[in-house]
N, C-alpha and C positions, 0 to 999 in steps of 0.2 A: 871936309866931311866925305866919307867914302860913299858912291855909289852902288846901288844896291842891284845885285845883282840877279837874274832870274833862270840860274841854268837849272834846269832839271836833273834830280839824280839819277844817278845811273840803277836800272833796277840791279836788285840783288842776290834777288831768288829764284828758283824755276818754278815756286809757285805760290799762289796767297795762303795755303795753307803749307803747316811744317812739312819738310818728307824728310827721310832720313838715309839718304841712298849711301852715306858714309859709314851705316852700321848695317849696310845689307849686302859690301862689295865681295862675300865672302858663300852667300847664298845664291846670287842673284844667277850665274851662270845654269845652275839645275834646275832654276824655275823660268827661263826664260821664252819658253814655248811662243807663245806669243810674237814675240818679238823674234823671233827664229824666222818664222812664218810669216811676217811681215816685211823683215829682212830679203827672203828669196823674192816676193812682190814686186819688191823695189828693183831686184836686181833684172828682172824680166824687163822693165825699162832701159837699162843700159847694157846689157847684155854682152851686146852685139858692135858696142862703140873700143876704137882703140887706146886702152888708158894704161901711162904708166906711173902717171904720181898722184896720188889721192889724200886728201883732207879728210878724217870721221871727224865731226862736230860734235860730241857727247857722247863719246867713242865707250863710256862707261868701263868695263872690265877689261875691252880690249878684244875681244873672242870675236866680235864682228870685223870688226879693222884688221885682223889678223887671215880673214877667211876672204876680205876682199883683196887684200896682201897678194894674196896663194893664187885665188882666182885669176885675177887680172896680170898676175906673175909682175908686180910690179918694180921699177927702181925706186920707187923711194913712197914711203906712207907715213902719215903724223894720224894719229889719235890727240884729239882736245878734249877735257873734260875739265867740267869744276870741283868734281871731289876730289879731293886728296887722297880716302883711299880709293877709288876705283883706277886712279889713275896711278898710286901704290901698287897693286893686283897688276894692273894690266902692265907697266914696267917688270914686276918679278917672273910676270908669265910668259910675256909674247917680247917686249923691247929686244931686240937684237940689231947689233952695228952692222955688221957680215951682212943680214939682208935688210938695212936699212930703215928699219920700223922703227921710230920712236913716238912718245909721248910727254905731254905736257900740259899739265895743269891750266887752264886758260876756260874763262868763260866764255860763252857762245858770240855774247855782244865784243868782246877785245880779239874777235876774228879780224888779221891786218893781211897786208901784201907780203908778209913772209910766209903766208900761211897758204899761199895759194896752189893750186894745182890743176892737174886735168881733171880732176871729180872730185868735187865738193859736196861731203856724203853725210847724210842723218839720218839716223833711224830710231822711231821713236823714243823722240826728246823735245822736237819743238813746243809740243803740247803745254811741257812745263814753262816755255817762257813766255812772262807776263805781256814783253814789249813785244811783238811779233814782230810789228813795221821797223823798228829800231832794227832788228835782228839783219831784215832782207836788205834795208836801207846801208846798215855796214859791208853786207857781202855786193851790193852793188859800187859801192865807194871805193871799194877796195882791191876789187879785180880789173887785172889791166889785159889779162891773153886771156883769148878763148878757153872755154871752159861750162861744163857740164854740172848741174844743181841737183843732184836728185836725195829728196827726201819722202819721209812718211809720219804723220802727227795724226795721232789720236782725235778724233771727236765728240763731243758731248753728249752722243747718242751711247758713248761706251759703258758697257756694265748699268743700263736701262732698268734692267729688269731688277737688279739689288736694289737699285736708286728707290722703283719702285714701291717693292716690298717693306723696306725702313722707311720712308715714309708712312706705309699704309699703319705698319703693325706698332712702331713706335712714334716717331714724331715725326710731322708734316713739314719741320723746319728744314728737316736734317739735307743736308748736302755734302754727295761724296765731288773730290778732286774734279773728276770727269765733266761733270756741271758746268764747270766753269772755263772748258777747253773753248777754244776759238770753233767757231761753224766752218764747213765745206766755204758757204759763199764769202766767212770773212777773210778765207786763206785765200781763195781763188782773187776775190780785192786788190788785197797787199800783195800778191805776185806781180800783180798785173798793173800795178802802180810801178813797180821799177823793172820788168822785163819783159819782153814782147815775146818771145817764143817760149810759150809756157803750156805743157801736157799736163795736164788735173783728172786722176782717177778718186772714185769713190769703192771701197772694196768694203766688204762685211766677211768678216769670221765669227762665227757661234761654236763655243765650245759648253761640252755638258760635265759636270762635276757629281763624284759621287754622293758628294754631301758640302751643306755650307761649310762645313767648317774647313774642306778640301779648298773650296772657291776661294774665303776668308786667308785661307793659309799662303795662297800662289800668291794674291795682291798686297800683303804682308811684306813675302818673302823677294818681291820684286820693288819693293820699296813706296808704295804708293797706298798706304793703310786708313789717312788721317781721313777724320770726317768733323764737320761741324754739324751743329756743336757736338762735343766730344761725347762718347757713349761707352759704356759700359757692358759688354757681352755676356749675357747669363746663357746657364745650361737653357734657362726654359726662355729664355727670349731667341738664342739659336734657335732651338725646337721649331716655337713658331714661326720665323722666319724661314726656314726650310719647308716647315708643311702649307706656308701658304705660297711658295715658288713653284712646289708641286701640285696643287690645287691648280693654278691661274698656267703653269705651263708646262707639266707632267713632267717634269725635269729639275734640275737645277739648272738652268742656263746662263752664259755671259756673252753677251754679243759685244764685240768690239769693232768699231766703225772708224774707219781709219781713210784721213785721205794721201793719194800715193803720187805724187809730184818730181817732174824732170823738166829743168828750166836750162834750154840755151843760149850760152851768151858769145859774144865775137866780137868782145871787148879789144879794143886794142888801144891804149894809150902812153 
């Protein structure tokens, strides 16, 4: 009789709701504002350190991993990602042997010790995975030389104001993605459960839109749409949802709260 066994699966997604960043690897570059702008945050962290091989972690199109490529002038860069096409995109656009960038399809959690480098780089992506501690708990298991962590994940506080608004005008149930992000103190936690020299900023961007359906269109086109439970967009439900963001905050606004993280290690094994 076979014993029964109790390993945990591995998760599978970047998040309990569907996204579909495999039909958005073709958009995602022209609306990526955001993440531009988070991107340079991050980079004000490292700045100033001497890197010449670098890891993106959910490297997506590629455009990031290419820019910190150039920046840091480095010998060698890998981009990982789990979609197929973003990491399609990002092979036809930036992979080059000559200066040594490549990419490969790879989940964040089957991050191994070939994958290692002097900067081990994420920008808004952890958000989406469900297991966070799995996440750091690999990247701690797996690095053997010194080596720099810096990333940036979205918080639940992000896109408040929509959250709010669908709630008030249509249902009370409803919950966007963002909701369900990890908090400031549960990332500051899981760091600090497997690395001791760890820097934790909190940053806020608010951006204003000329209309919902502008707001609607960027988080679409950036791959992160889904809402439970599922809804249905009328001309006159827009309407009111737009005139009551301007009512309550003379704007259409979206705040994105973001925390911005560099973790040192002096691994040697």
């Amino acid at each position: 009789m076979k014993k029964k066994t109790n390993h945990k699966p591995m998760p599978k997604t970047l998040s309990t709701n569907p996204l579909y960043f495999e039909k958005v690897a073709k958009t995602y570059n022209k609306n990526m504002h955001i993440q531009y702008e988070v991107f340079r945050k991050v980079l004000e962290l490292i700045d100033s350190q001497p890197i010449t091989t670098i890891t993106d972690i959910g490297c997506g199109t590629g455009i990031i991993t290419k820019k910190l490529h150039d920046h840091f002038n480095c010998s060698k860069t890998l981009g990982l990602d789990q979609s197929e096409a973003m990491i399609n995109h990002a092979k036809s656009n930036f992979q080059s042997e000559s200066e040594n960038i490549l990419f490969k399809q790879k989940t964040a959690y089957e991050f191994s010790k070939e994958d290692q480098a002097d900067l081990i780089f994420s920008n808004a992506t952890l958000q989406w995975l469900p297991d966070l501690d799995l996440f750091f708990k690999t990247l701690k298991n797996s690095i053997t030389t010194p080596t720099t962590i810096a990333f940036s994940i979205f918080l639940p506080t992000t896109y408040h104001e929509l959250a709010k608004g669908l709630k008030h005008i249509i249902n009370k149930s409803i919950s966007i993605p963002a909701e369900q992000f990890k908090s400031y103190d549960n990332i500051k936690k899981t760091c600090s459960h497997y690395f001791q020299d760890i820097t934790l900023q909190k940053h806020k961007i608010i951006h204003t839109y000329p209309s919902i359906y502008e707001l609607l269109n960027i988080i679409k086109l950036t791959g992160t749409k889904e809402l439970y439970p599922q809804i249905k967009f009328t001309q006159k439900t827009l309407r009111t949802l737009e005139e009551w963001l301007l009512s309550n905050y003379d704007k259409i606004p979206a705040s994105y709260e973001i925390a911005i993280g560099k973790i040192t290690t002096n691994e040697i094994k």
